[in-house]
C-alpha positions as CSV (number, residue, x, y, z in Angstrom):
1,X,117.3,235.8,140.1
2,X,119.8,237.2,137.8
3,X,118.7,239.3,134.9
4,X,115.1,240.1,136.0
5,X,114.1,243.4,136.3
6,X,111.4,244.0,137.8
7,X,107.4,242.6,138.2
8,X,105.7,242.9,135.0
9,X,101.8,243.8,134.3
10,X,99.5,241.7,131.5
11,X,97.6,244.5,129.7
12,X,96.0,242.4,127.6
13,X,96.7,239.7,124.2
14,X,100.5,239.6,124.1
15,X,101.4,243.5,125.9
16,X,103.5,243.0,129.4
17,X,105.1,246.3,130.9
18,X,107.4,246.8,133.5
19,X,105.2,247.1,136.4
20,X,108.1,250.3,137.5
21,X,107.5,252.2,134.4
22,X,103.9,252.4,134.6
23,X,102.8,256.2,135.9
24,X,99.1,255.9,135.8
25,X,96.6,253.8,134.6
26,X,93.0,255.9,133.1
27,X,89.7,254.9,132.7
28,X,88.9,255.7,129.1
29,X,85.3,257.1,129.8
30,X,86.0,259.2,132.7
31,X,89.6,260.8,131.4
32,X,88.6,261.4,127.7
33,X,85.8,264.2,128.6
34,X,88.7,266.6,129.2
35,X,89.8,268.4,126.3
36,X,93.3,268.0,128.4
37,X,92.8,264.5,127.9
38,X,92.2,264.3,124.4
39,X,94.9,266.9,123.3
40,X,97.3,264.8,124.9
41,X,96.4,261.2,123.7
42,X,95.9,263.0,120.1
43,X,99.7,264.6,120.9
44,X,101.4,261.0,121.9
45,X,99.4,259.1,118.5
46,X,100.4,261.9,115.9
47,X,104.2,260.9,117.8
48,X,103.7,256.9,117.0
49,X,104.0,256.6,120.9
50,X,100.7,254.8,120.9
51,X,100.0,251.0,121.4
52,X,96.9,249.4,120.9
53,X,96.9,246.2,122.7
54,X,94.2,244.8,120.6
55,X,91.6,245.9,118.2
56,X,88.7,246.0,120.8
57,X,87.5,249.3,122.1
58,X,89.8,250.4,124.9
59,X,88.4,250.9,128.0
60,X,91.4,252.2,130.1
61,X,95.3,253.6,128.6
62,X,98.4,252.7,130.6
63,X,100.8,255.8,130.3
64,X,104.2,254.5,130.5
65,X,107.9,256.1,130.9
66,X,111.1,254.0,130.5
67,X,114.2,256.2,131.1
68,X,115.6,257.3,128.2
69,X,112.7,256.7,125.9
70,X,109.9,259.1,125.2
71,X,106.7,258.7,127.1
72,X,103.9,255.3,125.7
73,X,100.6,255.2,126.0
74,X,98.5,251.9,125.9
75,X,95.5,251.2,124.9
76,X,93.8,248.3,126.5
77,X,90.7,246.3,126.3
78,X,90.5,245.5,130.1
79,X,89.1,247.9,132.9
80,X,91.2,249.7,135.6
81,X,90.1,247.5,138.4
82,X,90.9,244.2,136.5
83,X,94.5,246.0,135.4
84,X,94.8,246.9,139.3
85,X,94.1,243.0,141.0
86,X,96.2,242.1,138.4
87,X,98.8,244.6,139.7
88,X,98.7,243.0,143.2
89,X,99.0,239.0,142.1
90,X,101.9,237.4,141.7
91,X,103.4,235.7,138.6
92,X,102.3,232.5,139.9
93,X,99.1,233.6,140.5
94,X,98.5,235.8,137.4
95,X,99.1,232.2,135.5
96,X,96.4,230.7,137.9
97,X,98.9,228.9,140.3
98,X,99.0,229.3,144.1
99,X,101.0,230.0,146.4
């Protein structure tokens, strides 16, 4: 299919991401108890390099690198495991279609 980069991932309300620029996905409350943790998700907010997928509280961020483009962090609503199953569906499937 011309023009089509890559699989994308659903992070939640209207947030896609190339599923090739993702390199990790965190569990909010298991990451944030290391001051490492904080200083850097404090660092990529003061740089506007945050996203908050919606207004709930986050329970995993998606930390995200495009070529070219400095490093994005995203906040999402939805767990690590539900981001992961969602990681190994297809399109179809993601949209509740089979295969």
């Amino acid at each position: 299919m011309k023009g089509v980069r890559g699989v994308y991932l659903h992070l939640g309300a209207a947030t896609v991401v190339l599923q090739s620029d993702i390199l990790g996905v965190f569990d909010m409350d298991n990451t944030t108890v290391s001051p490492h943790t904080r200083k850097f998700l404090n660092r990529v907010q003061k740089e506007g390099e945050m996203v908050m997928v919606t207004e709930d509280i986050p329970k995993s961020f998606v930390f995200c690198q495009v070529a070219g483009r400095p490093e994005t962090v995203y906040l999402s609503q939805l767990n690590p495991a539900t981001l992961q199953k969602r990681s190994n569906k297809t399109p179809v499937e993601e949209a509740g279609g089979s295969l």
